[in-house]
C-alpha positions as CSV (number, residue, x, y, z in Angstrom):
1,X,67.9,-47.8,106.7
2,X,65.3,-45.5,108.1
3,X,65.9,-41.9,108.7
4,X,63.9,-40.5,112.1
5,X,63.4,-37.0,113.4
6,X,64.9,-36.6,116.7
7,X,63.0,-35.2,119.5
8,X,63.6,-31.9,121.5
9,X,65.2,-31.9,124.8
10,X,63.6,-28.8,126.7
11,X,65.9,-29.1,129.9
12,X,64.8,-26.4,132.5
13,X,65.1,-26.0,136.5
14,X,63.6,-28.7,138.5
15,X,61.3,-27.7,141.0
16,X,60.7,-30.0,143.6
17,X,57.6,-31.9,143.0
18,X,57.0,-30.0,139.6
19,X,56.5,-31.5,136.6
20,X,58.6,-30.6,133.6
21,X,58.7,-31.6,129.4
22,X,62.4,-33.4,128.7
23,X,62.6,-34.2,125.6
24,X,65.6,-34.8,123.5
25,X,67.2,-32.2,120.9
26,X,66.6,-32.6,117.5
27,X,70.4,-31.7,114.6
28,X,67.5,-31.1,111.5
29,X,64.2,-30.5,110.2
30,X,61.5,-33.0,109.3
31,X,61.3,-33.0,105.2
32,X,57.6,-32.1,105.1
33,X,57.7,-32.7,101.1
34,X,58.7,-36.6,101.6
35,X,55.6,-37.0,104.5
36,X,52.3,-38.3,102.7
37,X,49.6,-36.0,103.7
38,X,47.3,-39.3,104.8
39,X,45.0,-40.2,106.2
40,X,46.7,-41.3,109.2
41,X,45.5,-43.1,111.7
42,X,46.1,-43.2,116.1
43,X,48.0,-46.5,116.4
44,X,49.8,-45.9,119.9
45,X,48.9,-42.8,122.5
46,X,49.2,-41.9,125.9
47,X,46.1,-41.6,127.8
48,X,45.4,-38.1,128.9
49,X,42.1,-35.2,128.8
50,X,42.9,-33.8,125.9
51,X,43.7,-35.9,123.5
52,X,41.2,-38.5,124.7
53,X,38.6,-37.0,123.0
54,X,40.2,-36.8,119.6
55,X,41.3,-40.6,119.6
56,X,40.3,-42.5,116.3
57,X,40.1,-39.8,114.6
58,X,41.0,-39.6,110.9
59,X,44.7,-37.6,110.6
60,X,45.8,-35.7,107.7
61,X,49.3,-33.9,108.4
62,X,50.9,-31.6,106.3
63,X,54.0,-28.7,105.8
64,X,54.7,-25.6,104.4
65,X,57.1,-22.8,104.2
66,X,55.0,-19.1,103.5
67,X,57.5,-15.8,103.1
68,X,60.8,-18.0,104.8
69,X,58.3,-19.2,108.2
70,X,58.2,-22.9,108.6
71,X,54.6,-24.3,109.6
72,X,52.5,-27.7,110.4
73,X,48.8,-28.2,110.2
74,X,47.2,-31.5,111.3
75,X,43.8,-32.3,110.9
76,X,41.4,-34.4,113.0
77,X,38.6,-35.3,111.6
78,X,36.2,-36.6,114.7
79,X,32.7,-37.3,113.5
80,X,30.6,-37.2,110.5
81,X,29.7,-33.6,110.4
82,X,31.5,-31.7,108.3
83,X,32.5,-28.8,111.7
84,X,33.7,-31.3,113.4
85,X,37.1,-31.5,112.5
86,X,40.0,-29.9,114.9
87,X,43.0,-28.2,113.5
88,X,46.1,-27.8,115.4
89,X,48.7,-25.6,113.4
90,X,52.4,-25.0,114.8
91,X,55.7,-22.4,113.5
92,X,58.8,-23.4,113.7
93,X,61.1,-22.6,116.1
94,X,64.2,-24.8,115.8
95,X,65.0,-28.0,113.9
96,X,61.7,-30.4,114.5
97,X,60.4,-28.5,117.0
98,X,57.7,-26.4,116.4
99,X,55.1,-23.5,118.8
100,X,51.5,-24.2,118.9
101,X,49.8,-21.1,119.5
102,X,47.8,-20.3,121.8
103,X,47.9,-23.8,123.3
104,X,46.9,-23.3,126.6
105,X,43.5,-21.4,126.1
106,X,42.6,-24.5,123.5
107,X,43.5,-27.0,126.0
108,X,41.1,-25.4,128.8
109,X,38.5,-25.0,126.4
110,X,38.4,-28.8,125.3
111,X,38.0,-29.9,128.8
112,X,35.4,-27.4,129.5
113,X,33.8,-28.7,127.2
114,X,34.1,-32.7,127.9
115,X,34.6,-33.0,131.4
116,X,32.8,-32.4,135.0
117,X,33.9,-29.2,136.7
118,X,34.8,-31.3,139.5
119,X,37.4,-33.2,137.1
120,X,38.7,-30.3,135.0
121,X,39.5,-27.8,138.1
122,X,41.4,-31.2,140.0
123,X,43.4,-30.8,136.6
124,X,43.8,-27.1,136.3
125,X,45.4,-26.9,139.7
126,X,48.1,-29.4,138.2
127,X,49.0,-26.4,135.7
128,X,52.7,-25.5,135.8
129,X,53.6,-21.8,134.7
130,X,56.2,-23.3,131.9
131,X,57.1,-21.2,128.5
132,X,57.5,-24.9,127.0
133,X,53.8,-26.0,127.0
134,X,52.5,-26.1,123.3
135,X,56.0,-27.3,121.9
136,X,55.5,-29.9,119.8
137,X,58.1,-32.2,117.9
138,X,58.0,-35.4,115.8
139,X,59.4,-38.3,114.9
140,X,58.9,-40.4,111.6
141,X,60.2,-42.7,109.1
142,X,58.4,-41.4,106.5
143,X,56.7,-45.1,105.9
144,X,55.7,-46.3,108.9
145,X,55.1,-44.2,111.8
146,X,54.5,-40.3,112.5
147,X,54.9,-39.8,116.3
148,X,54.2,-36.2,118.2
149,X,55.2,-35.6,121.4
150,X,53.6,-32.8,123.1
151,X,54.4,-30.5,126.0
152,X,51.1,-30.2,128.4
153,X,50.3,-27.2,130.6
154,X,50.5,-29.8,133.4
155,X,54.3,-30.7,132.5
156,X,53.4,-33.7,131.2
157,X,54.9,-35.0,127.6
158,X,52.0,-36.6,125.4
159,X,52.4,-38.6,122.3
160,X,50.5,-40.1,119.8
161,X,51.8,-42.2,117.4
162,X,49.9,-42.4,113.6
163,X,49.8,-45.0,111.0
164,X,49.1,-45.3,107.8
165,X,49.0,-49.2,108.0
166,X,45.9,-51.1,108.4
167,X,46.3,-52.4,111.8
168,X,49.1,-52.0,114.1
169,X,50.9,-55.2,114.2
170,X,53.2,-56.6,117.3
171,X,55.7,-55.7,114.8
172,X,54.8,-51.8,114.1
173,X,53.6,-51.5,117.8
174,X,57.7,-53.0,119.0
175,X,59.2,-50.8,116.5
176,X,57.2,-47.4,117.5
177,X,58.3,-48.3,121.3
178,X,61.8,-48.9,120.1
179,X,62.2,-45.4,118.6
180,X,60.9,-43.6,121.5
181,X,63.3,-45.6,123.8
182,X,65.9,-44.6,121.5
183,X,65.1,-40.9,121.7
184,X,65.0,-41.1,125.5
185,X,61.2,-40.7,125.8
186,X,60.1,-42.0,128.7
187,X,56.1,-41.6,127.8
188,X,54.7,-45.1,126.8
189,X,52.0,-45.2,124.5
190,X,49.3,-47.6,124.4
191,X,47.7,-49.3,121.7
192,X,44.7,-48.3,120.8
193,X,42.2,-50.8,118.8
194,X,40.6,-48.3,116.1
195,X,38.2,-50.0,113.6
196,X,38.8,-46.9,111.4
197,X,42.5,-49.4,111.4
198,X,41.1,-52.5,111.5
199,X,38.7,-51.6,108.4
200,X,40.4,-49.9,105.8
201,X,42.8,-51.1,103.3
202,X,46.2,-51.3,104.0
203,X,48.4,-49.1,101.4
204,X,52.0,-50.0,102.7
205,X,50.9,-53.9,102.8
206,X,50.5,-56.3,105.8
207,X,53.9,-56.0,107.4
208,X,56.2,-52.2,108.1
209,X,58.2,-51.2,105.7
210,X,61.4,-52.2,105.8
């Protein structure tokens, strides 16, 4: 039997025609000592400016507790030079749900840097004043699957869903969908065909985990 990390629920006023992050409310902690470190790679994710531009990139994800304060760093290694590697780091703030800081300023600053100012300012008028953008939870199995789902300073919930399999099968892909439909998340990921997946060997075997 698996054992998953159950998503926040941030549950705030609705504003009419506002955008908002519900996700549901994890009862305990991910047990970053069980997680392998990786590298993981993007089997599943949502489509959106910011992330875009870190897709297929190679994923190492780790935990660690420094004088009683809980934190996360993941690391996305996006091209062949050795700078080019973006670090997102997060403290906990309640069971599985963790603060990135500073979150909106990096967000701006990726799309500065990768999109028209046409397209990023038709996006920064989409920005809700919310204290929940830059929470970030998970969701894993330890084997399988290591799903984020992210609050957006445009209200918007994205997630990403990592593998440390060697391609994402119809099986891993109906099992990752499963989950999220079980936690209430309403965000559907898409597959994404990575050949840093396709190409590298497979260290859990052809088929999930059971």
């Amino acid at each position: 039997m698996t054992r998953t990390i159950i998503l926040l629920v941030c549950i705030v006023g609705h504003t009419l025609g506002q955008k908002t992050c519900d996700l549901n409310r994890p009862t305990q902690d991910i047990d970053w000592k069980k997680l392998p470190r990786g590298p993981w790679m993007w089997a599943l994710h949502t489509a959106d400016e910011y992330k875009d531009n870190f897709s297929c990139s190679r994923v190492t994800i780790s935990g660690a507790t420094r004088n009683g304060i809980k934190s996360f760093v993941i690391n996305q290694k996006y091209g062949s030079q050795a700078h080019q590697i973006y670090e997102i780091t997060g403290r906990y703030q309640s069971p599985a749900v963790y603060r990135v800081p500073r979150f909106g300023r990096a967000w701006r600053n990726v799309l500065i840097h990768n999109l028209s100012i046409k397209d990023r300012l038709k996006i920064f008028r989409e920005v809700v004043d919310s204290p929940l953008a830059g929470l970030v939870s998970f969701l894993t199995d330890y084997k399988n699957y290591f799903i984020t789902s992210t609050c957006m300073p445009t209200g918007d919930v994205s997630v990403t869903a990592y593998t440390m399999h060697k391609r994402v099968t119809p099986l891993l892909e109906k099992r990752i969908h499963g989950v999220l439909k079980q936690n209430n998340i309403t965000t559907i990921p898409i597959k994404l065909n990575c050949k840093e997946i396709i190409n590298r060997r497979n260290r859990l075997g052809k088929r999930p985990v059971q």
